[in-house]
C-alpha positions as CSV (number, residue, x, y, z in Angstrom):
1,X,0.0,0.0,0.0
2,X,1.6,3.5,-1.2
3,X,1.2,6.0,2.3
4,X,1.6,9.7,1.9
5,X,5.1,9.3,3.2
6,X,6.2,7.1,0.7
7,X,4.5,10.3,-2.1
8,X,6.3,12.8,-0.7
9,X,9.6,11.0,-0.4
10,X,9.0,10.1,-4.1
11,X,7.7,13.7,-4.7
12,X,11.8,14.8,-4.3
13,X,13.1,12.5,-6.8
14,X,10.5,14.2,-9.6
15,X,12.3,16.6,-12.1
16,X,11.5,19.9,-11.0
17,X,10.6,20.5,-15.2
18,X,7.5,18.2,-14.1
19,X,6.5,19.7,-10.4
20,X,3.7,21.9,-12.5
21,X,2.0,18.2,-14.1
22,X,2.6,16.8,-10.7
23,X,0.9,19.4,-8.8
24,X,-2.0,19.9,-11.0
25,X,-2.1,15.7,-10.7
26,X,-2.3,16.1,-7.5
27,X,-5.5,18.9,-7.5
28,X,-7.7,16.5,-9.8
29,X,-7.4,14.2,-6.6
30,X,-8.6,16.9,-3.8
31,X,-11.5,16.5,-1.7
32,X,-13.8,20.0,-3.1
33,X,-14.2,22.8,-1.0
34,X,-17.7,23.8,-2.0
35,X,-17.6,26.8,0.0
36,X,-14.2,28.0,-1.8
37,X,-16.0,27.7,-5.5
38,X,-18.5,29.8,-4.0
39,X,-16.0,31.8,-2.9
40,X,-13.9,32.1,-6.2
41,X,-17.4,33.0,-7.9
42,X,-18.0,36.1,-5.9
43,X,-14.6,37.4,-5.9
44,X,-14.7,37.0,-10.3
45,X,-18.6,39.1,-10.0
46,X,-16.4,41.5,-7.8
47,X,-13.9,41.8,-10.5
48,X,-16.5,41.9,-12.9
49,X,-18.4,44.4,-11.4
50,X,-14.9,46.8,-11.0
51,X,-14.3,46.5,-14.8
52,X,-17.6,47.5,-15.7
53,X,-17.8,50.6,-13.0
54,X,-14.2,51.1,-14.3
55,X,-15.1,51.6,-17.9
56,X,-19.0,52.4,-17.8
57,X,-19.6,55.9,-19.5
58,X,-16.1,56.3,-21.2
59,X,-17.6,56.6,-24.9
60,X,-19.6,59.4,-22.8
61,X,-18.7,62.0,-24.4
62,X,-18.0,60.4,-28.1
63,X,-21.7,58.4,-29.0
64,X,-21.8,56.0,-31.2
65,X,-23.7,56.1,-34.0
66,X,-25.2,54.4,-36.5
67,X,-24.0,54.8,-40.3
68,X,-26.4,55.0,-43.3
69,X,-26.5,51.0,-44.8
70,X,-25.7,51.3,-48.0
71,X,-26.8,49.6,-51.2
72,X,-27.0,45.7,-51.2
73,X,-26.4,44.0,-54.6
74,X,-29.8,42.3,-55.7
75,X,-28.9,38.1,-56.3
76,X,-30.6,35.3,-58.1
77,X,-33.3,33.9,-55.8
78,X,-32.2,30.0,-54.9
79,X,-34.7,27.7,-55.1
């Protein structure tokens, strides 16, 4: 049976070019913390809600607007 000592004495034999694979490895494996997701989730409407307060208003004072639509070319019906 493989015990957590036996991982981490294994874990310092493992090229350090592979500790990024290994520790994402080791994530899939985690017990989730339903109360971090929850946690991540606010904190991205938080971020989300900064950008938009950031940048809301700052075509303010140049509006877009809407250009005349031109002439479209007339085709052969397809049956």
């Amino acid at each position: 049976m493989v015990t957590r000592e036996t991982l981490k004495k294994e874990i310092d034999n493992v090229q350090d070019q592979y500790l990024g694979v290994l520790f994402k490895i080791i994530k899939t494996f985690e017990i989730p913390d339903e109360s971090n997701d929850f946690v991540e989730i606010e904190n991205d409407k938080q971020e989300w809600f900064q950008f938009i307060d950031k940048f809301a208003g700052c075509l303010e004072g140049d509006p877009i607007e809407r250009g005349p639509q031109g002439e479209f070319e007339v085709r052969e019906r397809l049956e």
